[in-house]
C-alpha positions in Angstrom: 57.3 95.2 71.5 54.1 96.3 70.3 53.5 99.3 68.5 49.8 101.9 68.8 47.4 100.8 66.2 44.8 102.7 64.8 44.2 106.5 64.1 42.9 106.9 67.9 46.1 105.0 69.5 49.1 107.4 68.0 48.8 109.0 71.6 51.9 108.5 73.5 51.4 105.7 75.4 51.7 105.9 79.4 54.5 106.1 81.6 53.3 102.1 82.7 52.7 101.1 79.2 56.6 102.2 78.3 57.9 100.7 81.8 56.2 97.1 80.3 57.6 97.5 76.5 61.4 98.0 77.8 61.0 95.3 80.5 59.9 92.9 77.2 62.4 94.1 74.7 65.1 94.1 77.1 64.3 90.0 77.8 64.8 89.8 74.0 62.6 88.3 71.1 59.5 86.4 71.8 57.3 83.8 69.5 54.0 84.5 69.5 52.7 81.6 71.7 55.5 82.6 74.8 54.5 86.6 73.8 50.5 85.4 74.4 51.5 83.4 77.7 53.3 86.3 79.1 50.9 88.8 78.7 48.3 86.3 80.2 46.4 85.3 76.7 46.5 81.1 76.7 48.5 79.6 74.2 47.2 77.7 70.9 45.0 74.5 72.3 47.0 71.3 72.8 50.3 72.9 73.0 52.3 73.2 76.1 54.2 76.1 76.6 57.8 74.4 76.4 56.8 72.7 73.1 55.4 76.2 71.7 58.7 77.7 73.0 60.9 75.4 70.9 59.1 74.0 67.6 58.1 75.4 64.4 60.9 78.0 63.1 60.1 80.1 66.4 63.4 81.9 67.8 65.5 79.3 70.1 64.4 80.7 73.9 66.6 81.7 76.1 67.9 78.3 77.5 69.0 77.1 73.7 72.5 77.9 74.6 73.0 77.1 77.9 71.2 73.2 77.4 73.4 73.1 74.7 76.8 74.3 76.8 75.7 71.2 79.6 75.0 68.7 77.6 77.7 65.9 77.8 80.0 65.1 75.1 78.9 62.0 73.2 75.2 62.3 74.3 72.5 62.7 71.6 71.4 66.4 70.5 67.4 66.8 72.1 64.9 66.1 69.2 62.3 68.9 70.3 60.2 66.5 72.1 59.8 67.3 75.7 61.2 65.1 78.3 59.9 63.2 81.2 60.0 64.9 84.8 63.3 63.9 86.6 63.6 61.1 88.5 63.7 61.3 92.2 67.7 61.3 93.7 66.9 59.0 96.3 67.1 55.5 95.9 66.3 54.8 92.3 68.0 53.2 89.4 67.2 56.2 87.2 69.8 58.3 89.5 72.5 56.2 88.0 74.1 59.4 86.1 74.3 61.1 89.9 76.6 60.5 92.9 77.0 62.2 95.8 80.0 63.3 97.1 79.7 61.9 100.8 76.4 59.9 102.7 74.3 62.6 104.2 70.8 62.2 105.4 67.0 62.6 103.8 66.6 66.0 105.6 70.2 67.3 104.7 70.6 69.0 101.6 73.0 66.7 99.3 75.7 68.2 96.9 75.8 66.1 93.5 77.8 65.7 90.9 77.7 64.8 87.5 79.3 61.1 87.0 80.6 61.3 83.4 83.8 58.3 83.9 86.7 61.5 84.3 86.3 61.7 88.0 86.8 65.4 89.3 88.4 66.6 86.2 86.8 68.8 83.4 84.5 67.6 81.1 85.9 66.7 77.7 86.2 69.4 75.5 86.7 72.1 78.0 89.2 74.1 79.0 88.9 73.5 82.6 88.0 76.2 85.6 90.0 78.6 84.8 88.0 79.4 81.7 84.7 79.6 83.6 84.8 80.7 87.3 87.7 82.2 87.1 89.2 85.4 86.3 92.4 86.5 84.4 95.7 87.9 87.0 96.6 91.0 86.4 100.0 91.9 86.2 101.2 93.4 89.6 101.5 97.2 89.7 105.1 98.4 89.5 106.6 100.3 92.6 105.5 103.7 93.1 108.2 106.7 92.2 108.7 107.7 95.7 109.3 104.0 97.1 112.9 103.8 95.0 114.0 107.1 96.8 115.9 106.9 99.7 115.8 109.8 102.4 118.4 111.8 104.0 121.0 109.1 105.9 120.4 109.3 110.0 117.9 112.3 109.6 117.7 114.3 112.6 113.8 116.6 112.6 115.7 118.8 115.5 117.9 120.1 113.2 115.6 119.8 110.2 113.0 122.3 112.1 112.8 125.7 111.7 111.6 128.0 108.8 112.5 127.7 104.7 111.9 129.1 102.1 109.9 127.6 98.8 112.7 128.5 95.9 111.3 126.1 93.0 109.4 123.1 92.2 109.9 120.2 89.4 106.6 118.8 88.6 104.3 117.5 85.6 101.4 118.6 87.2 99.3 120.3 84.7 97.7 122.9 87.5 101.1 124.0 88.6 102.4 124.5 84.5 98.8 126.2 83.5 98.7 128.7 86.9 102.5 129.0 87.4 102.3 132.6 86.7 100.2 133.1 89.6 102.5 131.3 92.3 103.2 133.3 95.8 106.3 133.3 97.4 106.3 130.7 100.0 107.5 129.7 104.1 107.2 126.5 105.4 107.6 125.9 109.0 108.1 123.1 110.9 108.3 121.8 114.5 109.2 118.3 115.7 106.3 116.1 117.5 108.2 113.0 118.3 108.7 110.8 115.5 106.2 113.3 113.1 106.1 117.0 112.4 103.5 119.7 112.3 104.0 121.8 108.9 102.5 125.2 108.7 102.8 126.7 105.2 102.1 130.6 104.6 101.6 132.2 101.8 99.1 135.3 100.2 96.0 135.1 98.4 94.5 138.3 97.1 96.8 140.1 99.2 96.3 138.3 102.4 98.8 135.9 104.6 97.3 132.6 105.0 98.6 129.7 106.8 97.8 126.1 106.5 98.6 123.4 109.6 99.3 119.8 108.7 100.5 116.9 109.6 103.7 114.6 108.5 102.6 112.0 110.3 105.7 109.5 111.5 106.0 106.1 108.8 108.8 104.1 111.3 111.3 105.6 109.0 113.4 108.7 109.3 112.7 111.1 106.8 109.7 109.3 105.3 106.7 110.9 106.0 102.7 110.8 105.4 100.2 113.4 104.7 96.7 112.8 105.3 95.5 115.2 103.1 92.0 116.3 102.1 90.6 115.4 98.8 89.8 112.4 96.6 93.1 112.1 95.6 94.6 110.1 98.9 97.5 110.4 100.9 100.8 112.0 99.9 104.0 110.9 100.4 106.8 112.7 101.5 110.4 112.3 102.0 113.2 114.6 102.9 115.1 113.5 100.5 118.6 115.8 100.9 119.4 118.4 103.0 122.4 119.8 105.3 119.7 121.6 107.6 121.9 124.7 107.9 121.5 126.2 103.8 119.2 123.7 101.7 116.5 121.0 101.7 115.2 119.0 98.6 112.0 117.3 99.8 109.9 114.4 97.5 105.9 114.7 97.4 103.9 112.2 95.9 100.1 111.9 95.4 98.5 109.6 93.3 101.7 108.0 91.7 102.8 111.5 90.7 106.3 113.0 91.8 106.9 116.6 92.3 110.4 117.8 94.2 111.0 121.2 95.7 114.2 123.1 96.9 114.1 124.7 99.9 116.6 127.0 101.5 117.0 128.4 104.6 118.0 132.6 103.1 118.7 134.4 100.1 120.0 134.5 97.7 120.1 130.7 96.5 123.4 129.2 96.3 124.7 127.6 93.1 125.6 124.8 94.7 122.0 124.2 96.4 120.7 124.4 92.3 123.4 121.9 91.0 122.0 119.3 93.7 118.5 120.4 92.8 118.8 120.0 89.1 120.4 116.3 89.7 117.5 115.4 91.8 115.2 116.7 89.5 117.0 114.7 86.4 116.7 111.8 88.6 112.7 111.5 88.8 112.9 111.9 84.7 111.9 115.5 85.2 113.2 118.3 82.9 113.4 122.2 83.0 110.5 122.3 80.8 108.3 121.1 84.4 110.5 123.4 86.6 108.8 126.5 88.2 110.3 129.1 90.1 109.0 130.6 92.9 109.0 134.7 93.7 111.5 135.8 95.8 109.9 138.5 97.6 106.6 139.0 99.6 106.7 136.5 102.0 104.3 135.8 104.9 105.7 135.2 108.5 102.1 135.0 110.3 98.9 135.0 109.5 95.7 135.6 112.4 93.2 133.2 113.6 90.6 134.3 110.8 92.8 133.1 108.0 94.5 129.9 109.4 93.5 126.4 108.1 93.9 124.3 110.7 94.2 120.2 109.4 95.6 118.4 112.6 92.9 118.6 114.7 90.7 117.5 112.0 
Protein backbone atom coordinates (compact mmCIF):
# COMPACT_ATOMS: atom_id res chain seq x y z
CA UNK A 1 0.00 0.00 0.00
CA UNK A 2 1.04 3.21 -1.04
CA UNK A 3 1.09 6.15 0.98
CA UNK A 4 0.25 10.39 -0.50
CA UNK A 5 3.53 11.94 -1.33
CA UNK A 6 4.23 15.42 -1.54
CA UNK A 7 2.86 18.57 0.30
CA UNK A 8 -0.20 18.76 -2.36
CA UNK A 9 -1.16 14.84 -1.90
CA UNK A 10 -1.85 14.89 2.18
CA UNK A 11 -5.59 15.20 0.93
CA UNK A 12 -7.52 12.23 1.83
CA UNK A 13 -7.55 10.15 -0.85
CA UNK A 14 -10.98 9.00 -2.58
CA UNK A 15 -13.45 6.64 -1.66
CA UNK A 16 -11.96 4.54 -5.06
CA UNK A 17 -8.49 5.06 -4.19
CA UNK A 18 -9.11 3.48 -0.47
CA UNK A 19 -11.48 0.62 -2.06
CA UNK A 20 -8.00 -0.33 -4.34
CA UNK A 21 -5.39 0.06 -1.19
CA UNK A 22 -7.56 -2.54 1.01
CA UNK A 23 -8.28 -4.89 -1.96
CA UNK A 24 -4.05 -4.90 -2.20
CA UNK A 25 -3.18 -5.11 1.42
CA UNK A 26 -5.69 -7.52 2.09
CA UNK A 27 -3.94 -10.00 -0.86
CA UNK A 28 -0.85 -9.44 1.27
CA UNK A 29 2.85 -8.21 0.50
CA UNK A 30 3.93 -7.65 -2.99
CA UNK A 31 7.69 -7.33 -4.59
CA UNK A 32 8.01 -4.60 -6.61
CA UNK A 33 8.05 -6.27 -10.07
CA UNK A 34 4.39 -8.28 -9.14
CA UNK A 35 3.29 -4.65 -7.40
CA UNK A 36 4.36 -2.91 -11.08
CA UNK A 37 2.48 -5.75 -13.06
CA UNK A 38 -0.62 -5.44 -11.07
CA UNK A 39 -1.09 -1.94 -11.32
CA UNK A 40 -0.47 -2.27 -15.13
CA UNK A 41 3.42 -0.75 -15.20
CA UNK A 42 5.63 -3.71 -17.24
CA UNK A 43 8.01 -5.42 -15.29
CA UNK A 44 11.99 -4.97 -15.46
CA UNK A 45 13.02 -6.01 -19.27
CA UNK A 46 13.94 -9.70 -19.69
CA UNK A 47 12.12 -10.88 -16.76
CA UNK A 48 9.08 -12.83 -16.79
CA UNK A 49 6.68 -12.31 -14.28
CA UNK A 50 6.93 -15.85 -12.50
CA UNK A 51 10.76 -15.51 -12.37
CA UNK A 52 10.34 -11.73 -10.88
CA UNK A 53 7.76 -13.32 -8.50
CA UNK A 54 10.27 -15.90 -6.96
CA UNK A 55 14.10 -14.73 -7.22
CA UNK A 56 16.11 -12.24 -5.63
CA UNK A 57 15.21 -12.02 -1.73
CA UNK A 58 11.62 -10.92 -2.90
CA UNK A 59 8.76 -12.23 -0.42
CA UNK A 60 7.77 -16.09 -1.48
CA UNK A 61 4.13 -15.38 -3.46
CA UNK A 62 1.41 -16.80 -2.56
CA UNK A 63 1.75 -20.37 -3.99
CA UNK A 64 5.23 -20.92 -1.91
CA UNK A 65 3.34 -22.96 0.45
CA UNK A 66 0.90 -24.79 -1.31
CA UNK A 67 3.79 -26.08 -4.18
CA UNK A 68 5.62 -26.91 -1.31
CA UNK A 69 2.55 -28.97 0.54
CA UNK A 70 2.14 -31.09 -3.23
CA UNK A 71 5.26 -31.78 -3.93
CA UNK A 72 5.94 -35.65 -3.58
CA UNK A 73 8.13 -37.02 -0.93
CA UNK A 74 11.47 -37.90 -2.27
CA UNK A 75 11.28 -35.45 -5.35
CA UNK A 76 13.86 -32.64 -5.59
CA UNK A 77 13.00 -29.08 -3.93
CA UNK A 78 12.39 -26.46 -7.33
CA UNK A 79 15.71 -24.48 -7.93
CA UNK A 80 13.88 -21.10 -8.92
CA UNK A 81 14.11 -21.79 -12.56
CA UNK A 82 10.83 -21.87 -14.31
CA UNK A 83 9.64 -25.04 -15.72
CA UNK A 84 8.52 -26.28 -19.11
CA UNK A 85 4.67 -26.07 -20.03
CA UNK A 86 2.96 -29.53 -19.11
CA UNK A 87 2.84 -32.15 -21.28
CA UNK A 88 -0.25 -33.02 -23.01
CA UNK A 89 -2.41 -36.13 -21.00
CA UNK A 90 -3.11 -37.83 -24.00
CA UNK A 91 -0.92 -40.23 -25.40
CA UNK A 92 2.50 -39.25 -24.51
CA UNK A 93 5.37 -40.74 -22.58
CA UNK A 94 5.79 -37.53 -20.52
CA UNK A 95 2.20 -38.51 -18.85
CA UNK A 96 3.91 -41.40 -17.24
CA UNK A 97 3.44 -39.78 -13.59
CA UNK A 98 -0.66 -39.74 -14.48
CA UNK A 99 -3.23 -42.52 -14.78
CA UNK A 100 -6.61 -42.36 -15.12
CA UNK A 101 -8.90 -43.97 -13.11
CA UNK A 102 -11.20 -45.75 -15.94
CA UNK A 103 -10.89 -45.37 -20.15
CA UNK A 104 -13.09 -42.51 -21.06
CA UNK A 105 -13.08 -40.70 -24.31
CA UNK A 106 -11.17 -37.42 -25.93
CA UNK A 107 -14.42 -35.31 -25.51
CA UNK A 108 -15.14 -36.67 -21.87
CA UNK A 109 -13.62 -34.92 -19.16
CA UNK A 110 -11.02 -37.58 -17.47
CA UNK A 111 -10.47 -37.68 -13.64
CA UNK A 112 -6.60 -38.30 -12.80
CA UNK A 113 -4.66 -39.26 -10.29
CA UNK A 114 -1.39 -38.92 -9.09
CA UNK A 115 0.69 -42.40 -9.50
CA UNK A 116 3.19 -42.22 -6.73
CA UNK A 117 3.70 -46.57 -6.19
CA UNK A 118 1.02 -46.45 -2.74
CA UNK A 119 -2.04 -47.00 -4.80
CA UNK A 120 -5.17 -45.10 -3.32
CA UNK A 121 -3.62 -44.62 -0.05
CA UNK A 122 -2.20 -41.28 1.36
CA UNK A 123 0.86 -39.90 0.36
CA UNK A 124 3.78 -40.60 2.67
CA UNK A 125 4.06 -38.39 5.34
CA UNK A 126 0.51 -37.51 5.71
CA UNK A 127 -1.87 -38.16 7.98
CA UNK A 128 -4.51 -39.27 5.63
CA UNK A 129 -8.19 -37.66 4.80
CA UNK A 130 -9.25 -37.18 7.80
CA UNK A 131 -6.65 -34.38 8.38
CA UNK A 132 -7.64 -32.57 5.19
CA UNK A 133 -11.24 -32.83 3.89
CA UNK A 134 -12.57 -33.71 6.81
CA UNK A 135 -13.93 -32.33 9.91
CA UNK A 136 -13.59 -33.26 13.60
CA UNK A 137 -17.27 -35.26 15.32
CA UNK A 138 -18.57 -33.50 17.78
CA UNK A 139 -19.66 -35.20 20.65
CA UNK A 140 -23.50 -35.93 20.56
CA UNK A 141 -25.69 -33.51 22.58
CA UNK A 142 -26.95 -35.09 25.76
CA UNK A 143 -30.88 -35.64 26.22
CA UNK A 144 -32.76 -32.64 26.88
CA UNK A 145 -34.25 -32.30 30.73
CA UNK A 146 -37.75 -32.82 29.72
CA UNK A 147 -37.06 -36.10 27.63
CA UNK A 148 -35.97 -38.13 31.12
CA UNK A 149 -39.51 -37.14 32.62
CA UNK A 150 -42.21 -39.32 32.41
CA UNK A 151 -45.93 -37.92 32.35
CA UNK A 152 -48.89 -38.80 34.33
CA UNK A 153 -49.52 -42.92 33.82
CA UNK A 154 -52.87 -43.42 31.49
CA UNK A 155 -53.60 -39.60 31.36
CA UNK A 156 -57.04 -38.87 30.66
CA UNK A 157 -57.44 -34.65 29.11
CA UNK A 158 -61.41 -35.18 30.01
CA UNK A 159 -60.69 -35.21 33.36
CA UNK A 160 -57.57 -33.10 33.17
CA UNK A 161 -59.84 -30.08 31.62
CA UNK A 162 -61.33 -27.47 33.37
CA UNK A 163 -59.95 -24.37 35.19
CA UNK A 164 -56.63 -24.07 37.73
CA UNK A 165 -55.06 -22.04 39.33
CA UNK A 166 -51.17 -20.84 38.95
CA UNK A 167 -49.85 -21.39 42.83
CA UNK A 168 -45.92 -21.32 42.12
CA UNK A 169 -43.26 -21.77 39.74
CA UNK A 170 -39.52 -23.40 40.07
CA UNK A 171 -37.40 -21.96 37.50
CA UNK A 172 -33.72 -20.48 36.79
CA UNK A 173 -35.00 -18.19 34.49
CA UNK A 174 -33.48 -14.91 35.16
CA UNK A 175 -36.75 -12.77 33.82
CA UNK A 176 -38.93 -14.60 36.24
CA UNK A 177 -36.16 -14.06 39.51
CA UNK A 178 -35.47 -10.24 38.29
CA UNK A 179 -39.57 -9.35 37.81
CA UNK A 180 -40.90 -11.84 40.28
CA UNK A 181 -42.29 -9.04 42.30
CA UNK A 182 -44.44 -8.06 39.56
CA UNK A 183 -46.23 -11.53 38.95
CA UNK A 184 -50.31 -11.55 38.60
CA UNK A 185 -52.29 -14.16 39.95
CA UNK A 186 -53.03 -16.59 37.37
CA UNK A 187 -56.09 -19.19 35.60
CA UNK A 188 -55.36 -21.50 33.18
CA UNK A 189 -58.13 -23.13 31.23
CA UNK A 190 -58.23 -25.88 29.22
CA UNK A 191 -60.55 -27.82 26.89
CA UNK A 192 -59.81 -31.16 25.14
CA UNK A 193 -59.51 -31.14 21.10
CA UNK A 194 -58.95 -34.76 20.49
CA UNK A 195 -55.56 -35.86 21.19
CA UNK A 196 -54.45 -31.83 21.87
CA UNK A 197 -55.78 -29.14 24.02
CA UNK A 198 -56.61 -25.42 23.61
CA UNK A 199 -55.04 -23.45 26.71
CA UNK A 200 -56.35 -20.00 27.52
CA UNK A 201 -54.34 -18.34 30.23
CA UNK A 202 -55.80 -14.99 32.06
CA UNK A 203 -54.21 -12.82 33.92
CA UNK A 204 -54.00 -8.56 34.51
CA UNK A 205 -51.80 -6.17 33.12
CA UNK A 206 -52.05 -2.57 34.35
CA UNK A 207 -55.28 -3.46 35.74
CA UNK A 208 -56.81 -5.18 32.95
CA UNK A 209 -57.87 -9.07 32.36
CA UNK A 210 -56.15 -10.48 29.40
CA UNK A 211 -56.36 -13.84 27.97
CA UNK A 212 -53.98 -15.61 25.81
CA UNK A 213 -55.29 -18.87 23.45
CA UNK A 214 -52.78 -21.54 22.60
CA UNK A 215 -52.26 -24.63 21.51
CA UNK A 216 -50.78 -28.06 23.15
CA UNK A 217 -50.60 -29.59 20.18
CA UNK A 218 -51.01 -33.67 20.43
CA UNK A 219 -47.02 -35.48 20.40
CA UNK A 220 -48.66 -39.42 20.06
CA UNK A 221 -48.13 -39.51 23.71
CA UNK A 222 -50.42 -38.90 26.63
CA UNK A 223 -49.51 -36.09 28.56
CA UNK A 224 -46.71 -34.88 26.34
CA UNK A 225 -47.44 -32.02 24.65
CA UNK A 226 -45.97 -29.20 22.18
CA UNK A 227 -46.31 -25.55 22.06
CA UNK A 228 -45.64 -23.69 18.99
CA UNK A 229 -44.94 -20.65 20.54
CA UNK A 230 -43.88 -17.30 19.12
CA UNK A 231 -40.42 -16.10 19.38
CA UNK A 232 -36.82 -16.97 18.41
CA UNK A 233 -36.56 -19.22 21.14
CA UNK A 234 -38.51 -22.44 19.50
CA UNK A 235 -40.99 -24.67 20.65
CA UNK A 236 -41.74 -25.62 24.20
CA UNK A 237 -42.24 -28.65 25.65
CA UNK A 238 -44.73 -29.61 27.99
CA UNK A 239 -45.69 -32.47 30.02
CA UNK A 240 -48.29 -33.07 32.68
CA UNK A 241 -46.20 -34.52 34.67
CA UNK A 242 -48.53 -35.40 38.03
CA UNK A 243 -51.80 -34.70 38.90
CA UNK A 244 -55.08 -36.34 40.48
CA UNK A 245 -57.28 -33.90 38.32
CA UNK A 246 -59.68 -33.34 41.21
CA UNK A 247 -57.02 -31.00 43.78
CA UNK A 248 -53.51 -30.61 42.03
CA UNK A 249 -51.48 -30.61 38.78
CA UNK A 250 -47.59 -30.29 38.42
CA UNK A 251 -46.92 -29.59 34.79
CA UNK A 252 -43.07 -29.52 32.99
CA UNK A 253 -42.23 -26.58 30.43
CA UNK A 254 -39.26 -26.52 28.55
CA UNK A 255 -37.88 -24.02 26.06
CA UNK A 256 -34.63 -23.97 24.84
CA UNK A 257 -33.10 -26.75 27.11
CA UNK A 258 -34.38 -24.83 30.13
CA UNK A 259 -36.91 -26.51 32.75
CA UNK A 260 -39.34 -24.58 34.75
CA UNK A 261 -42.26 -26.65 36.79
CA UNK A 262 -45.48 -25.16 38.10
CA UNK A 263 -48.13 -26.33 40.65
CA UNK A 264 -51.42 -25.92 39.88
CA UNK A 265 -54.56 -26.52 41.95
CA UNK A 266 -57.94 -26.62 41.32
CA UNK A 267 -59.10 -24.05 44.85
CA UNK A 268 -57.78 -22.48 47.78
CA UNK A 269 -56.19 -22.71 50.02
CA UNK A 270 -53.16 -25.00 48.81
CA UNK A 271 -52.91 -28.28 50.47
CA UNK A 272 -49.76 -29.41 52.22
CA UNK A 273 -49.78 -32.42 50.62
CA UNK A 274 -50.06 -30.73 46.98
CA UNK A 275 -46.52 -28.68 48.19
CA UNK A 276 -44.71 -31.88 49.53
CA UNK A 277 -45.23 -33.38 45.86
CA UNK A 278 -44.32 -30.02 44.44
CA UNK A 279 -41.11 -29.55 46.40
CA UNK A 280 -39.96 -33.30 45.32
CA UNK A 281 -40.63 -32.48 41.78
CA UNK A 282 -38.88 -29.42 42.01
CA UNK A 283 -35.69 -31.22 43.86
CA UNK A 284 -35.90 -33.57 41.11
CA UNK A 285 -35.06 -31.13 38.03
CA UNK A 286 -31.96 -29.90 40.50
CA UNK A 287 -34.04 -26.85 41.26
CA UNK A 288 -33.93 -25.21 44.79
CA UNK A 289 -36.16 -22.81 46.81
CA UNK A 290 -33.74 -20.15 45.94
CA UNK A 291 -35.54 -20.36 41.97
CA UNK A 292 -39.09 -20.88 43.49
CA UNK A 293 -41.70 -18.02 43.06
CA UNK A 294 -44.96 -17.81 44.45
CA UNK A 295 -47.75 -16.60 42.85
CA UNK A 296 -50.62 -14.04 44.45
CA UNK A 297 -53.44 -15.48 45.70
CA UNK A 298 -56.02 -13.00 44.97
CA UNK A 299 -57.14 -11.04 41.88
CA UNK A 300 -57.84 -13.40 39.51
CA UNK A 301 -59.29 -12.98 36.00
CA UNK A 302 -62.21 -15.30 34.83
CA UNK A 303 -62.74 -13.48 31.26
CA UNK A 304 -61.43 -11.08 29.48
CA UNK A 305 -63.40 -9.27 25.99
CA UNK A 306 -62.58 -9.53 22.47
CA UNK A 307 -60.24 -6.28 22.61
CA UNK A 308 -57.81 -7.90 25.04
CA UNK A 309 -57.66 -11.59 23.88
CA UNK A 310 -54.56 -12.97 22.13
CA UNK A 311 -55.56 -15.34 20.01
CA UNK A 312 -52.46 -17.98 18.82
CA UNK A 313 -54.41 -21.04 17.28
CA UNK A 314 -55.62 -19.62 14.41
CA UNK A 315 -52.37 -18.20 13.71
Amino acid sequence: CHEPRGIDDRRRPSAAARAGRSCACALGPRGPGRASSRLGAPASPGTSPLAAGRGGGRAPGPWAGLRARLRVAGSRPSSGVPRPPAAPLWGDERTKGWTQSHPVDKDQRSTCTLDTGHGDGPLPGSAGPSSLGQRARRPPRPPSPISTIQPKANFDAQQFAGTWLLVAVASPCRHLQEQGHRAEATTLHAVPQGSAMTVSTFRKLDGICWAVRQLYGDTGRPGRFLLQARGARGPVDVVVGDTDYRGFAVLYLEQARQLSVKLYVRSLPVGDSFLSAFEQRVQGANLTEDHTLFFPKYGFCEAADQFHTLDEVRR
